[in-house]
N, CA, C and O atoms as a printed pandas DataFrame, in Angstrom:
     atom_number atom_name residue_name chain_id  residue_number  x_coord  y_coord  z_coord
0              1         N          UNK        A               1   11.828   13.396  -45.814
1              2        CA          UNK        A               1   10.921   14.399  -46.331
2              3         C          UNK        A               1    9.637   14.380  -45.496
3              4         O          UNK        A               1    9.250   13.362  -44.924
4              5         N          UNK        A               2    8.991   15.564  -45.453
5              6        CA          UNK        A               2    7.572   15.597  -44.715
6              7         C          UNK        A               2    6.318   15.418  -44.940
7              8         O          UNK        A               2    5.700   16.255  -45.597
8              9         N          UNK        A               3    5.927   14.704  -44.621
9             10        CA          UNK        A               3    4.729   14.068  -44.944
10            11         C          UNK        A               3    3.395   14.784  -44.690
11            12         O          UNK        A               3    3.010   14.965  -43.535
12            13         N          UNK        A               4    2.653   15.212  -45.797
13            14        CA          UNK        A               4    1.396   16.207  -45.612
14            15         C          UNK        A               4    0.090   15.120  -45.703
15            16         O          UNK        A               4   -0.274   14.121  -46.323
16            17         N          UNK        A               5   -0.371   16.107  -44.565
17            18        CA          UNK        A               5   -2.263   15.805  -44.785
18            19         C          UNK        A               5   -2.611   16.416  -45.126
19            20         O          UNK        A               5   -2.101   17.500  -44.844
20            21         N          UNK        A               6   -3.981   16.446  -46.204
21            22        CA          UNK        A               6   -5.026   17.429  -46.276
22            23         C          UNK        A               6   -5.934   17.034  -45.561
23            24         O          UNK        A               6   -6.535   15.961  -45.587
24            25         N          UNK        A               7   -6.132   18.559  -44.415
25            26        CA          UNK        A               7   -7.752   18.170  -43.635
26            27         C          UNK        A               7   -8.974   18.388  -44.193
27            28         O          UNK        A               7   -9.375   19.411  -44.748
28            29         N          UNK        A               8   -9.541   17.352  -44.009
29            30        CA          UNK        A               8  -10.827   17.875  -44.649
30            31         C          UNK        A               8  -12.205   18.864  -44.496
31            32         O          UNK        A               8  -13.171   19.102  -45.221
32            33         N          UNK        A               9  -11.855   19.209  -43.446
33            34        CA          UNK        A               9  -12.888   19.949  -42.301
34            35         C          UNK        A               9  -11.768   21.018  -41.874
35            36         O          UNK        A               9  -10.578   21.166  -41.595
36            37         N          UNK        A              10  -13.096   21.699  -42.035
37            38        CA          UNK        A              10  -12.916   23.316  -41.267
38            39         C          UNK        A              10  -12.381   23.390  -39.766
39            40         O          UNK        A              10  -11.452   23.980  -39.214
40            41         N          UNK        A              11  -13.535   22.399  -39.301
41            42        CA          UNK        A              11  -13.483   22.454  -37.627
42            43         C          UNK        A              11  -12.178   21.641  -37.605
43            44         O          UNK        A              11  -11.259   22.250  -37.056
44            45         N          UNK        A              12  -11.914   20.602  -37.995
45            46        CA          UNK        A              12  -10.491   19.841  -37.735
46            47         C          UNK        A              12   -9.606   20.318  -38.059
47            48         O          UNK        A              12   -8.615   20.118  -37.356
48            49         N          UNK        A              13   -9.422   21.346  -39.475
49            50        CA          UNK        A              13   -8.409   22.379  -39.159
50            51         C          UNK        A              13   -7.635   22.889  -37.813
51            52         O          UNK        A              13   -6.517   22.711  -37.329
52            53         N          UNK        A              14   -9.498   24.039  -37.256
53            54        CA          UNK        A              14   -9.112   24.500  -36.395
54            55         C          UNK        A              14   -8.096   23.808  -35.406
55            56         O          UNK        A              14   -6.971   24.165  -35.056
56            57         N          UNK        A              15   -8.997   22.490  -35.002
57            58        CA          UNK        A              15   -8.060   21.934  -34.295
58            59         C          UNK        A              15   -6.752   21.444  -34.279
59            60         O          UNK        A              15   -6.196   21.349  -33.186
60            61         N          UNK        A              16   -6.124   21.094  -35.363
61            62        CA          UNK        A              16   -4.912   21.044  -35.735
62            63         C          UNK        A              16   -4.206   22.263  -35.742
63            64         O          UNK        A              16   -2.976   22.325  -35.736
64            65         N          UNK        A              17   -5.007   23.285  -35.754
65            66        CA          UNK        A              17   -3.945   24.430  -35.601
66            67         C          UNK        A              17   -3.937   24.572  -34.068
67            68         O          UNK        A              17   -2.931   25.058  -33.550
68            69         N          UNK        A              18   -4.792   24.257  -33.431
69            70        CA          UNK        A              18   -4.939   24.729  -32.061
70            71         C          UNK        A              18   -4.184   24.127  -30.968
71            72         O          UNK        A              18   -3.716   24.537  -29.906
72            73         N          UNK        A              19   -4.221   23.107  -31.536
73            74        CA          UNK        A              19   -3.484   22.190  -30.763
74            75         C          UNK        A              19   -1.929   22.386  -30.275
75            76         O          UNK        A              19   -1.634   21.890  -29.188
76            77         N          UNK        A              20   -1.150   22.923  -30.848
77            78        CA          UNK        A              20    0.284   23.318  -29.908
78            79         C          UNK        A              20    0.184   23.742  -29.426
79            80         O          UNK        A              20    0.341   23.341  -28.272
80            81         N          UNK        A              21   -0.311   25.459  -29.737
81            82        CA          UNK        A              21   -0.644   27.090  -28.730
82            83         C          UNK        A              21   -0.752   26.358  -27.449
83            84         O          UNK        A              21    0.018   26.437  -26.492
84            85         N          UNK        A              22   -2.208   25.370  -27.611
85            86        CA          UNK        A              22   -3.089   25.789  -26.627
86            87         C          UNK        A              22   -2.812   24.446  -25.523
87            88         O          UNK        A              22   -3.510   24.027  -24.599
88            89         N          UNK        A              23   -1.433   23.967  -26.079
89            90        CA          UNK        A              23   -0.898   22.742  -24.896
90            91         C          UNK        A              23   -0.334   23.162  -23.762
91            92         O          UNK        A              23   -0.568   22.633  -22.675
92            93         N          UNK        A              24    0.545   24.262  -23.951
93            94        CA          UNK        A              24    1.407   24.839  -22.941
94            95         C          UNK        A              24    0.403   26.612  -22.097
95            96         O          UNK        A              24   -0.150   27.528  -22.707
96            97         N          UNK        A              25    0.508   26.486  -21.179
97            98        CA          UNK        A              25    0.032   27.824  -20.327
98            99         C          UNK        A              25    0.953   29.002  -20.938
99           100         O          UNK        A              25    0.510   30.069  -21.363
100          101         N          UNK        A              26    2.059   28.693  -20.912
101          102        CA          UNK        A              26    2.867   29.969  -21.082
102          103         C          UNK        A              26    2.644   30.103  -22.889
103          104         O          UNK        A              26    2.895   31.297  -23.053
104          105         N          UNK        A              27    2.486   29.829  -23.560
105          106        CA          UNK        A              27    2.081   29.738  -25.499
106          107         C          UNK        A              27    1.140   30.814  -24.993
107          108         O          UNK        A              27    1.340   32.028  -25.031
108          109         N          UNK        A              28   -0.218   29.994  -24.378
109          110        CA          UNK        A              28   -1.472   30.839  -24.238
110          111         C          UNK        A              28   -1.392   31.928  -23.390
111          112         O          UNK        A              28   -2.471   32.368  -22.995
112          113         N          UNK        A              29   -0.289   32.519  -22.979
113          114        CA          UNK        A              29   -0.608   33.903  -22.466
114          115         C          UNK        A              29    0.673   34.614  -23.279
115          116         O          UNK        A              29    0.804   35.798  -22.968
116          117         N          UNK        A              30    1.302   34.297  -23.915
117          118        CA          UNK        A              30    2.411   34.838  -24.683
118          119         C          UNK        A              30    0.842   35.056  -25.957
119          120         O          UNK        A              30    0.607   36.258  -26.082
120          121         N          UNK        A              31    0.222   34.491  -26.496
121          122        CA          UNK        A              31   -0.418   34.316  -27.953
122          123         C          UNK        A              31   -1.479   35.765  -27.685
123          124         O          UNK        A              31   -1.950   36.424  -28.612
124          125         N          UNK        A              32   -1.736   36.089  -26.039
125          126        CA          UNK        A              32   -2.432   36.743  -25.549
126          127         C          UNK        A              32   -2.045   38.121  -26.012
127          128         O          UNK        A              32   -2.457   39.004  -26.764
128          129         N          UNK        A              33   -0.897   37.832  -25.066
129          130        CA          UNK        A              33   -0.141   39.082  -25.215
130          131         C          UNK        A              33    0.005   39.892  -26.991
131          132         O          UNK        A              33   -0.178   41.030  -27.424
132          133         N          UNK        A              34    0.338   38.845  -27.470
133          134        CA          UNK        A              34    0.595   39.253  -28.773
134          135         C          UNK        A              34   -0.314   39.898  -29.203
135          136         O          UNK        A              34   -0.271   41.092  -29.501
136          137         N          UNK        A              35   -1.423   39.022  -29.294
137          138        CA          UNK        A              35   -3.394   39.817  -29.803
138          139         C          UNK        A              35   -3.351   41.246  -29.056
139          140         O          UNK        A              35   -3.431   42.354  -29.586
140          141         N          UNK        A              36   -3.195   40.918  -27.615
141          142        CA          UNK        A              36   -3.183   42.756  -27.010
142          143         C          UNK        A              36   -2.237   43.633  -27.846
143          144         O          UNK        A              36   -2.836   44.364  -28.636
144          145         N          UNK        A              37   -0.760   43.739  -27.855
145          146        CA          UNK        A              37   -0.316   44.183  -28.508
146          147         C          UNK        A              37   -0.556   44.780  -29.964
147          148         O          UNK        A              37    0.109   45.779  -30.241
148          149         N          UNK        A              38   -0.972   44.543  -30.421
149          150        CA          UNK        A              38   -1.324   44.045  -31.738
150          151         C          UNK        A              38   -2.670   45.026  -32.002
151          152         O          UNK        A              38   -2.705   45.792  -32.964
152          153         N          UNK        A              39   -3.695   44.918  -31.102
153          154        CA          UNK        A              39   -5.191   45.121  -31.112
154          155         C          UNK        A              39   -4.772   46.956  -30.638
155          156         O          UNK        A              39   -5.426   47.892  -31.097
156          157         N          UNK        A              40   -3.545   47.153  -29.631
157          158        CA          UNK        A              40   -3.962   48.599  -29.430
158          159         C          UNK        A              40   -2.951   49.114  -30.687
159          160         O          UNK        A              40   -3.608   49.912  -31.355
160          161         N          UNK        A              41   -2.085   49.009  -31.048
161          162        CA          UNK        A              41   -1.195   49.202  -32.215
162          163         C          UNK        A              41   -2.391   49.723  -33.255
163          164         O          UNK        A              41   -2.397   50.858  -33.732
164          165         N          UNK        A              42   -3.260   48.850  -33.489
165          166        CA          UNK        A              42   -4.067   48.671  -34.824
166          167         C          UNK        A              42   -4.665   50.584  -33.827
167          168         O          UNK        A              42   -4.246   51.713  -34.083
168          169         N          UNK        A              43   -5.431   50.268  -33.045
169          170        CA          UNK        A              43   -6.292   51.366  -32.395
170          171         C          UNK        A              43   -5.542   52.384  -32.686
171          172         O          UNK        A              43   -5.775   53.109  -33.653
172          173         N          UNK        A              44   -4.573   52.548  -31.893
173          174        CA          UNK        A              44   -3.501   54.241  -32.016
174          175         C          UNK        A              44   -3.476   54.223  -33.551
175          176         O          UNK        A              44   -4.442   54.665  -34.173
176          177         N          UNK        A              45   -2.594   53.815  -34.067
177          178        CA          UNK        A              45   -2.323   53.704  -35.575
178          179         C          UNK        A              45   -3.779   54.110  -36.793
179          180         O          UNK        A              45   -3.629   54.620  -37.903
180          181         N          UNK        A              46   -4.751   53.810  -36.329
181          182        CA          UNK        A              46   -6.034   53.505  -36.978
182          183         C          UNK        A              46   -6.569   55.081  -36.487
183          184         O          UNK        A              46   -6.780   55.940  -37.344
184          185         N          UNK        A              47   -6.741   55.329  -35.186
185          186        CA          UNK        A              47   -7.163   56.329  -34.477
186          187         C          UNK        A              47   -6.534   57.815  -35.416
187          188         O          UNK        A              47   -7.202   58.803  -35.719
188          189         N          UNK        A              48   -4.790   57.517  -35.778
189          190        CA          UNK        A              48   -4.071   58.668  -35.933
190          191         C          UNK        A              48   -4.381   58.311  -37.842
191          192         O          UNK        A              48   -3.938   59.302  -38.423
192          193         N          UNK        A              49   -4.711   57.724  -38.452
193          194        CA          UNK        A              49   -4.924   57.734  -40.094
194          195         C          UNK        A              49   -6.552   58.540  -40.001
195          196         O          UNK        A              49   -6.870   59.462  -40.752
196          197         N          UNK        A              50   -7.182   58.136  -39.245
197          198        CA          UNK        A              50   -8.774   58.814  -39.113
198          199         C          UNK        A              50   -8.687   59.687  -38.867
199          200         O          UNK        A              50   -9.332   60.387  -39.647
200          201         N          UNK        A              51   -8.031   60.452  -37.858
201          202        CA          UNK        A              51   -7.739   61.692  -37.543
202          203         C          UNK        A              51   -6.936   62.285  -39.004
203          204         O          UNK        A              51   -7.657   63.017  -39.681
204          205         N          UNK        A              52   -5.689   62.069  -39.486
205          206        CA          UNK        A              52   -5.059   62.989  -40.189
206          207         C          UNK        A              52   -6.205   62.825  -41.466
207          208         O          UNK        A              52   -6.088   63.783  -42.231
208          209         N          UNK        A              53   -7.229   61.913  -41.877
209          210        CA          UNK        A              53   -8.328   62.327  -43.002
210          211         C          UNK        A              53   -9.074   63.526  -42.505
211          212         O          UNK        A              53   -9.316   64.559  -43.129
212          213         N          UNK        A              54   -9.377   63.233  -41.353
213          214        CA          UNK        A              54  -10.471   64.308  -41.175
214          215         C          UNK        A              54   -9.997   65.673  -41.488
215          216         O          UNK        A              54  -10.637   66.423  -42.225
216          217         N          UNK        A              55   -8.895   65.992  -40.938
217          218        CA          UNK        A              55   -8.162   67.120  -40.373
218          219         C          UNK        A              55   -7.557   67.509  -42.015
219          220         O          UNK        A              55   -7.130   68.615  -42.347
220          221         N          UNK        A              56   -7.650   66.356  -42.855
221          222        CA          UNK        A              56   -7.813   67.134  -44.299
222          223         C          UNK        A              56   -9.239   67.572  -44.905
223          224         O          UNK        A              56   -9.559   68.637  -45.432
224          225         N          UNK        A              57   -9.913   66.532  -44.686
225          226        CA          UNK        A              57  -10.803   67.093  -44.992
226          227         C          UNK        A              57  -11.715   68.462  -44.560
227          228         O          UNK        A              57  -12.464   68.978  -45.389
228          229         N          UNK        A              58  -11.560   69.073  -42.998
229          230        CA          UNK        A              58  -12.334   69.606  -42.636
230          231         C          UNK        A              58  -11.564   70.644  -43.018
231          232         O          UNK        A              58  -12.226   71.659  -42.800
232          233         N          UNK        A              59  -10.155   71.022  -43.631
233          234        CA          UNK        A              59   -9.162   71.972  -44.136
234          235         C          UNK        A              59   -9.499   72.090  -45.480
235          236         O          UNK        A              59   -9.258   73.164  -46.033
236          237         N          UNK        A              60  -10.122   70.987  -46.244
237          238        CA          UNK        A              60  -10.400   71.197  -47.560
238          239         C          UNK        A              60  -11.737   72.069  -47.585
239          240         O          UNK        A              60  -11.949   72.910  -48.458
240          241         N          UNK        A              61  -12.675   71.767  -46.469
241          242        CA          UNK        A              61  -13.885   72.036  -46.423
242          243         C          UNK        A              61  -14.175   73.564  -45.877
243          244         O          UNK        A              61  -15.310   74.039  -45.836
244          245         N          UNK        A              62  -13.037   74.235  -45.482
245          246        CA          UNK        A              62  -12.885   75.444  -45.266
246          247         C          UNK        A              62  -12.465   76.459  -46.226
247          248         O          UNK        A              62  -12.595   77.682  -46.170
248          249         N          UNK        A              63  -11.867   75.619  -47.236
249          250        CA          UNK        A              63  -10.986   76.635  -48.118
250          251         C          UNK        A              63  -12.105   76.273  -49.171
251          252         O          UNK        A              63  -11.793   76.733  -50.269
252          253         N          UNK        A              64  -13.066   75.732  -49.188
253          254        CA          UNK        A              64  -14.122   75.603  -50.280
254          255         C          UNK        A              64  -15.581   76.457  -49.896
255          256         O          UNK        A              64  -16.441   76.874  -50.671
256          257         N          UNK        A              65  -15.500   76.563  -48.136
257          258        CA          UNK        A              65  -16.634   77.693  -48.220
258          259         C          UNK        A              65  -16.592   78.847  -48.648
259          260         O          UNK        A              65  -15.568   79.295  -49.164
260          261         N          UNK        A              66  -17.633   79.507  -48.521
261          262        CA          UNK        A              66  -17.605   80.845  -49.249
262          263         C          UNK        A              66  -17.403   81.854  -48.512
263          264         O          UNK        A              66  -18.262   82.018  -47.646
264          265         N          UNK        A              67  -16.742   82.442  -48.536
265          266        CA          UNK        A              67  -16.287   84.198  -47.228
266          267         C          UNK        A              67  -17.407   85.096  -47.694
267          268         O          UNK        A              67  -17.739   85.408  -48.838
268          269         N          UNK        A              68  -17.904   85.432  -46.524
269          270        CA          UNK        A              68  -18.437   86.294  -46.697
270          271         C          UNK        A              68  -19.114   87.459  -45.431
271          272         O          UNK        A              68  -19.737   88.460  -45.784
């Protein structure tokens, strides 16, 4: 069975988590990659939900002015 620590520290966390990634070169540019991936996904994706609000709203905001 596996044997747990609790860390007691924040910062020693970190380091316990950090510590595999950041042993091997190829982890740290694969972990890279991933964050890039990831970071423009969020952008396009994020970019196209902001856009389809607006594009309601500025449709709501037309059919609520007044003709005249």
């Amino acid at each position: 069975m596996a044997q747990v620590e609790f860390v007691p520290d924040v910062a020693e966390l970190w380091e316990v988590v950090l510590e595999g990634p950041l042993a091997d070169p190829l982890s740290i540019l694969m972990l890279a990659l991933g964050g890039l991936l990831i970071g423009v996904a969020v952008a396009i994706f994020g970019g196209l939900s902001v856009g389809g609000v607006l594009s309601m709203v500025v449709r709501a905001a037309k059919e609520q002015s007044p003709r005249g």
